[in-house]
LUMVONU-766447 format. One line per 5 residues: number of its first residue (from 1); for each residue x, y, z of C-alpha. Coordinates in Angstrom, 3 decimals, always signed. Layout:
BEGIN
NUM = X/Y/Z | ...
% end
This chain:
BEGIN
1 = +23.562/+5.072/-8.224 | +23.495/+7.066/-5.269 | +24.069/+6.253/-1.735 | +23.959/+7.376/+1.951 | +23.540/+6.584/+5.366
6 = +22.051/+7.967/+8.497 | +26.000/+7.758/+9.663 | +26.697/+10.568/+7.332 | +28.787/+8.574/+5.109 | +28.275/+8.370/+1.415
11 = +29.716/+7.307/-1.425 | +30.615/+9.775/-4.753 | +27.787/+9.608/-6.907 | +27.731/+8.728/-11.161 | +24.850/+11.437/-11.579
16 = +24.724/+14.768/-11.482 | +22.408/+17.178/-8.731 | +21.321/+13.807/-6.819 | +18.435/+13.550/-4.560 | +19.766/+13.335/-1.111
21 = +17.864/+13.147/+2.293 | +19.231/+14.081/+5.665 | +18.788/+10.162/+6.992 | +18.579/+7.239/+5.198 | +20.128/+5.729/+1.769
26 = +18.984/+6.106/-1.144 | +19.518/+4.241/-4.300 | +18.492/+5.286/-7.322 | +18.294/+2.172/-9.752 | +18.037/+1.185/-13.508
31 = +18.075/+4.109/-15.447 | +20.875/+6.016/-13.885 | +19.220/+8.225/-11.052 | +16.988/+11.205/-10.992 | +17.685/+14.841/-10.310
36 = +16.085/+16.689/-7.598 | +14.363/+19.235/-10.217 | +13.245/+15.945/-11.789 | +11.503/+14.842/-8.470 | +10.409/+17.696/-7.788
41 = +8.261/+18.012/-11.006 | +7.152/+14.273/-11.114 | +3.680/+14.196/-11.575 | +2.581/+17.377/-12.437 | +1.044/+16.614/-15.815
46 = -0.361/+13.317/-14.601 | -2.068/+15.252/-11.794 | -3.449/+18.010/-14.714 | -5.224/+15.853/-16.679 | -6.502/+13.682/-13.759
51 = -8.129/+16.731/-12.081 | -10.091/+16.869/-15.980 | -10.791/+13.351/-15.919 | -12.303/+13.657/-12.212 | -14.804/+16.151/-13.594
56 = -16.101/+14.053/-16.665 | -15.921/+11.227/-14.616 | -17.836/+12.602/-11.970 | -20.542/+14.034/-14.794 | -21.007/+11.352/-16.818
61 = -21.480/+9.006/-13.532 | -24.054/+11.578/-11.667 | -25.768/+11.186/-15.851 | -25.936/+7.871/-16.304 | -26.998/+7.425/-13.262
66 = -28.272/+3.319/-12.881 | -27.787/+2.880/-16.617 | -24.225/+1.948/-15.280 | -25.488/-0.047/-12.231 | -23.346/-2.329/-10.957
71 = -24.667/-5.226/-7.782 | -23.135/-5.944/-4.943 | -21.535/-9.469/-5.709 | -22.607/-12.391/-2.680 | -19.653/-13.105/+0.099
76 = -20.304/-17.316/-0.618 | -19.695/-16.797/-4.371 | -16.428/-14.744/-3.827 | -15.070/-17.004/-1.378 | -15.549/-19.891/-3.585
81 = -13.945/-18.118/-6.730 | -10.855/-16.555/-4.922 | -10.384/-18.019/-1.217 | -7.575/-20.846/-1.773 | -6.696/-23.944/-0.186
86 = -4.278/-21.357/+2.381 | -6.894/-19.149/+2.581 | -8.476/-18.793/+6.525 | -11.028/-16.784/+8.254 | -10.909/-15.880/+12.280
91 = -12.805/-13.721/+14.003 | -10.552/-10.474/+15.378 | -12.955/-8.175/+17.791 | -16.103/-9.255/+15.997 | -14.823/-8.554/+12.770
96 = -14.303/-11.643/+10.450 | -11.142/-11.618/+8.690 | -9.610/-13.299/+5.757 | -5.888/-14.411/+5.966 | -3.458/-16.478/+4.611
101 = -0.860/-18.059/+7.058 | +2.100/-19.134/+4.123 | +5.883/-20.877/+5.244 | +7.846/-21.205/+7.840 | +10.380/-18.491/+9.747
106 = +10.543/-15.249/+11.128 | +7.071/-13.679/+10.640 | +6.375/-11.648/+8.142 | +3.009/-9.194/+8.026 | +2.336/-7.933/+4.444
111 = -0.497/-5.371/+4.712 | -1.707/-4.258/+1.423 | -3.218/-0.756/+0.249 | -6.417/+0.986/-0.631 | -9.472/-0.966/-2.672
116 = -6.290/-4.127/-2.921 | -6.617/-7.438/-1.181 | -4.250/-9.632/-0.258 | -3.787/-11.460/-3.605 | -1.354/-8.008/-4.035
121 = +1.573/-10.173/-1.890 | +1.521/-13.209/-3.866 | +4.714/-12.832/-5.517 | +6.438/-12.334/-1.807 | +4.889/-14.721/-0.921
126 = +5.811/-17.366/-3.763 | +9.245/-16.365/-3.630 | +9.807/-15.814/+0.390 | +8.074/-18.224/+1.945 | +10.625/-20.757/+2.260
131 = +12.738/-18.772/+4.452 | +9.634/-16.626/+6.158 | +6.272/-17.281/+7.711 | +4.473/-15.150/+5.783 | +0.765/-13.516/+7.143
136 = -1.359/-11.564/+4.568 | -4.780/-10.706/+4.804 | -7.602/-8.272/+3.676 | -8.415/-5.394/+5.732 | -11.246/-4.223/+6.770
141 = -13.658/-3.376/+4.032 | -11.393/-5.060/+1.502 | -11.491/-8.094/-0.279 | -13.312/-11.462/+1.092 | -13.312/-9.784/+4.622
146 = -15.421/-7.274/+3.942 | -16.934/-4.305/+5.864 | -16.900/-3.777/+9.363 | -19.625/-3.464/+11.630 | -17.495/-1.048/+14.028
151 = -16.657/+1.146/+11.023 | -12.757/+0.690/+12.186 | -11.395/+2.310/+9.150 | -9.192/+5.015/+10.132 | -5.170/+4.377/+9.950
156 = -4.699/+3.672/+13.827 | -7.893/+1.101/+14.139 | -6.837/-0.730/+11.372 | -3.000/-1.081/+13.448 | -4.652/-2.007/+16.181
161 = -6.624/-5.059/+14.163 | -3.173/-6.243/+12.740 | -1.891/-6.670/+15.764 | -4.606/-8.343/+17.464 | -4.809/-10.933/+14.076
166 = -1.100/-11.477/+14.858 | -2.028/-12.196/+18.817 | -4.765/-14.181/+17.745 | -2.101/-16.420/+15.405 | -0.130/-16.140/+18.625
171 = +2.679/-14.683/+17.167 | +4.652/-12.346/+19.455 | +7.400/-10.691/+17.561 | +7.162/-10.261/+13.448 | +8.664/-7.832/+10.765
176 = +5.639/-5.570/+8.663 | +5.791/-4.318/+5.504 | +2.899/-2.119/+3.794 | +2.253/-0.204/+0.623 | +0.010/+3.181/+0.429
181 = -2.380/+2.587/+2.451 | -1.120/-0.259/+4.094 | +2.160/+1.463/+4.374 | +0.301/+3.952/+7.108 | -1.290/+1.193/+8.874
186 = +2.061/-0.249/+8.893 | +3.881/+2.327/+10.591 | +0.896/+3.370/+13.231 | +1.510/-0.882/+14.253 | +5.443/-0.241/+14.894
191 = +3.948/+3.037/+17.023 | +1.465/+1.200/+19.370 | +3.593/-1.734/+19.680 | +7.276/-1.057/+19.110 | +8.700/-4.110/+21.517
196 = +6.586/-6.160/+19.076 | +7.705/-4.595/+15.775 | +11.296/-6.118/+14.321 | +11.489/-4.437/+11.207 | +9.502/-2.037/+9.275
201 = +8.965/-1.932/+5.066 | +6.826/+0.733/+3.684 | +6.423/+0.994/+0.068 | +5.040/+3.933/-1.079 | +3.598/+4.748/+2.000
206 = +0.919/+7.573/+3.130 | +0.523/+9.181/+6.260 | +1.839/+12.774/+5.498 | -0.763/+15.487/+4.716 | -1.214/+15.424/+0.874
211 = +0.161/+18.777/-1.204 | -1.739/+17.780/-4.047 | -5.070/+16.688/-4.396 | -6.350/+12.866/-4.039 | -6.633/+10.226/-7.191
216 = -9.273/+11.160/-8.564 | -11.459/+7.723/-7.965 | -10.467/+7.862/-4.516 | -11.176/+11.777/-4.240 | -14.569/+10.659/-5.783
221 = -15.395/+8.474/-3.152 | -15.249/+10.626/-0.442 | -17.242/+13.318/-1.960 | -20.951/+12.867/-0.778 | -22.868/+12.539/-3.559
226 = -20.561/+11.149/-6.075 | -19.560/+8.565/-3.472 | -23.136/+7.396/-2.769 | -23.096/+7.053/-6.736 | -19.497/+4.886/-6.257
231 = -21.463/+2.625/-4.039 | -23.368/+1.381/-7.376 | -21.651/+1.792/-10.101 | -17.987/+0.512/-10.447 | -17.474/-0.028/-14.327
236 = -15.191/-2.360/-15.044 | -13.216/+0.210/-17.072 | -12.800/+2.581/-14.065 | -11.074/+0.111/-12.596 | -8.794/-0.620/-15.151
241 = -7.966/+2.727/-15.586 | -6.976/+3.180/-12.515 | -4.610/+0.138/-12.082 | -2.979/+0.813/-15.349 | -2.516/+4.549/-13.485
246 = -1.029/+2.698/-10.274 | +1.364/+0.857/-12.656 | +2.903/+3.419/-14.596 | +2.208/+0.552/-17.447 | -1.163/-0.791/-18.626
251 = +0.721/-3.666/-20.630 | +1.655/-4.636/-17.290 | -2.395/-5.007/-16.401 | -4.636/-8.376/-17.764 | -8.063/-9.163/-17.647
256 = -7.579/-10.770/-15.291 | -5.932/-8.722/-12.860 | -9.035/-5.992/-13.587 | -11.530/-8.830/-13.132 | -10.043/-9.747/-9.237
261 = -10.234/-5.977/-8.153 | -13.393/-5.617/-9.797 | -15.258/-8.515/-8.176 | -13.593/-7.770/-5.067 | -14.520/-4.209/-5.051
266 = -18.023/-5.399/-5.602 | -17.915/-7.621/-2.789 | -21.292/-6.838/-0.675 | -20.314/-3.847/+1.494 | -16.818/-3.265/+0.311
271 = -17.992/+0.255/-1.900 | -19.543/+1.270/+0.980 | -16.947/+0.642/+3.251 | -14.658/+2.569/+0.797 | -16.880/+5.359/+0.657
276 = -17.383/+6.077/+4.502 | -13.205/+5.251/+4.796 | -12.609/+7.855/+2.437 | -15.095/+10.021/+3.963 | -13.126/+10.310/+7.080
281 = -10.063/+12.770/+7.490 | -6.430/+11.872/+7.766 | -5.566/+9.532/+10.959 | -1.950/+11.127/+11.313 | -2.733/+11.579/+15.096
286 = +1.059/+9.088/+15.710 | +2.609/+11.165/+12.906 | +4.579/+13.273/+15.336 | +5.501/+9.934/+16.851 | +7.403/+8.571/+14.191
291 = +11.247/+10.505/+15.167 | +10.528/+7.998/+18.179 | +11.004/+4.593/+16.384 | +14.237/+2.865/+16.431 | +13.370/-0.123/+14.730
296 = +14.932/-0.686/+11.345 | +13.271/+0.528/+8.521 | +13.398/+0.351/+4.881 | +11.221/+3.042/+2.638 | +10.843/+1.694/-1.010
301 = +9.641/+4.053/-4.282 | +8.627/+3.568/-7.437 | +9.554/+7.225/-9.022 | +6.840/+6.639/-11.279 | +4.288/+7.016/-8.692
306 = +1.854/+9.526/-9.301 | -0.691/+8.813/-6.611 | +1.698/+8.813/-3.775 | +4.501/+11.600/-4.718 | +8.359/+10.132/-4.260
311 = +8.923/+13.296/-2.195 | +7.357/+11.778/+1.001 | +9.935/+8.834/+0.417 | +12.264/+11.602/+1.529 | +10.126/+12.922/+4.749
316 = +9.871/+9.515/+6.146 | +13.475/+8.843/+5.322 | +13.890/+12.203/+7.605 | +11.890/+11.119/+10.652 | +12.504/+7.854/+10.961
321 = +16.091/+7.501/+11.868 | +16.981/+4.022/+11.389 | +16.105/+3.855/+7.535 | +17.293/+3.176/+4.292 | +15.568/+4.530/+1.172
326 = +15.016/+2.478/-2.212 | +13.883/+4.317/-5.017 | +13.244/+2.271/-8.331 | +12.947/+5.204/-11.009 | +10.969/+3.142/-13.508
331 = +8.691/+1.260/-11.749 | +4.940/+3.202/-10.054 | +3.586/+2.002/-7.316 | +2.381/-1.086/-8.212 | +5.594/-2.783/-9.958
336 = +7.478/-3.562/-7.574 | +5.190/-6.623/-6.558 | +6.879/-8.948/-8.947 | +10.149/-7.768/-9.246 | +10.936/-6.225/-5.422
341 = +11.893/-9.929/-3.472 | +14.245/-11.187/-5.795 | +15.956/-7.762/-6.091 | +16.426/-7.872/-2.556 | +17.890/-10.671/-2.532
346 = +20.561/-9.809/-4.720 | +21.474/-7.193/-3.181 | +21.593/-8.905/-0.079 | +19.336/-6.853/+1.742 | +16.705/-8.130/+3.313
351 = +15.173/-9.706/+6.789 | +16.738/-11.861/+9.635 | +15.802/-13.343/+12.344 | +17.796/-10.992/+14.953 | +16.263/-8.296/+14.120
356 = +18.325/-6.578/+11.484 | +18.352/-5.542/+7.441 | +21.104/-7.182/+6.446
% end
């Protein structure tokens, strides 16, 4: 295990060449610790036979062409199948939304990633709720809220909705926490409203311009033909394949797991939504912005991650002064869903009310 602080203080490490960062702490759990060379290299293969996979995916798709067709599935029948007795819908700047308003505490915001839903938080929320007031919900184009008539899906729109669902809850102050996609939103919300912001959790987190090339289902969708094909067909098996990708583990994925995205996914407008988000270039506009936070931050990896690269664990560890850095070196980005809250607790690190990881 390896640790430091943005004090400068660390501790002597039990592995040799450790990863280190400039700010932040960093511990390296489970299976001993990584090297840097290690880090470095993560991914590489993955990423090889991915960019393969992208072109016979993207042949065999343009082939088949509606052989593979795929229907939009109806907003009532969804709603009925995976809105719960928690589950609410208000209407945020014309846009309906679909949130769940769990416990009682210092607010929590859980914002989840790309082509998820909120049904991603559900062990937080099972397991935190009794000491938090947790708020999920789907974003824009995701899950049972579905696509936007305003088109609001760049990074810094999609802030600016979070924080108008928590004014509309009437909640002032809260803690976020976001992964990939979510993760950017995330930090673009403690940006635009820092006095609101307590504390700030991203988990595997984007917002840094990408040194390798996209996923190659999400790379798909924002090409222009293959993405108009995306907007049809979704086999069930693409979907699969990419969660057991995100996972680092496809024992880890069920049926019925692949059946939730997949429905979800083919929630009318949704595909479309995801093709014209993925469409649009990086929001990063607040990137430069980020050396400016002072609110307390925790950056959380799964070294396994070979969508979002470990590496920019390490750049927002640098920028964001007031961090600590987690990374789990045998989980991707997915696995920490389960496991992540009660490890926290362990350790003893994890929200109060004043403000403060403690």
């Amino acid at each position: 295990m390896v640790v430091g602080n943005s004090g400068g203080k660390t501790h002597p490490p039990d592995v040799s060449d450790p990863v280190t960062f400039s700010q932040g702490q960093i511990v390296l759990l489970e299976k001993g610790g990584l090297s840097r060379a290690a880090i470095c290299s993560m991914g590489g293969c993955f990423m090889k036979k991915r960019i393969v996979a992208a072109v016979v995916l993207a042949v065999a798709l343009v082939s088949a062409g509606f052989t593979l067709y795929t229907p939009d599935l109806g907003r009532t029948d969804l709603e009925a199948r995976y809105a719960n007795t928690d589950s609410k819908f208000v209407e945020v700047d014309g846009l309906r939304m679909h949130y769940r308003d769990q416990g009682s505490g210092p607010a929590l915001l859980l914002i989840h990633g790309s082509n998820a839903s909120l049904h991603t938080w559900e062990g937080w929320v099972k397991e935190l709720s009794d000491d938090f007031r947790i708020i999920s919900f789907d974003l824009p184009g995701h899950g049972l809220t579905g696509p936007d008539a305003k088109k609001r899906y760049g990074w810094i729109p999609q802030a600016e909705l979070a924080g108008r669902l928590m004014e509309a809850l009437d909640i002032e102050r809260f803690s976020v926490a976001g992964n990939s996609l979510g993760g950017a939103i995330a930090w673009n919300l403690a940006v635009l409203e820092p006095e609101r912001v307590e504390n700030l959790i991203l988990i595997d987190s984007i917002g840094y311009p990408r040194e390798e090339p996209l996923p190659l289902i999400l790379r798909a969708y924002g090409t222009p033909v293959l993405g108009d094909v995306l907007t049809v067909v979704t086999p069930r098996a693409a979907i699969r394949d990419s969660l057991e990708s995100v996972y680092g583990d496809p024992q880890k994925v069920g049926p019925e797991m692949v059946e939730l995205y997949h429905d979800l996914n083919l929630r009318e407008g949704n595909r479309q939504a995801t093709h014209e988000r993925l469409s649009l270039a990086d929001d990063n506009d607040h990137l430069n912005k980020l050396a400016s936070l002072q609110v307390p931050t925790l950056i959380l990896w799964g070294a396994k991650d070979t969508w979002v690269h470990p590496k920019y664990a390490g750049y927002f560890a640098r920028d964001i002064k007031n961090s600590d850095v987690i990374i789990y070196d045998d989980l991707g980005m997915f696995r920490w869903r389960k496991r992540l809250p009660g490890l926290l607790r362990m350790r003893g690190r994890f929200l109060c009310s004043d403000g403060m990881f403690v």
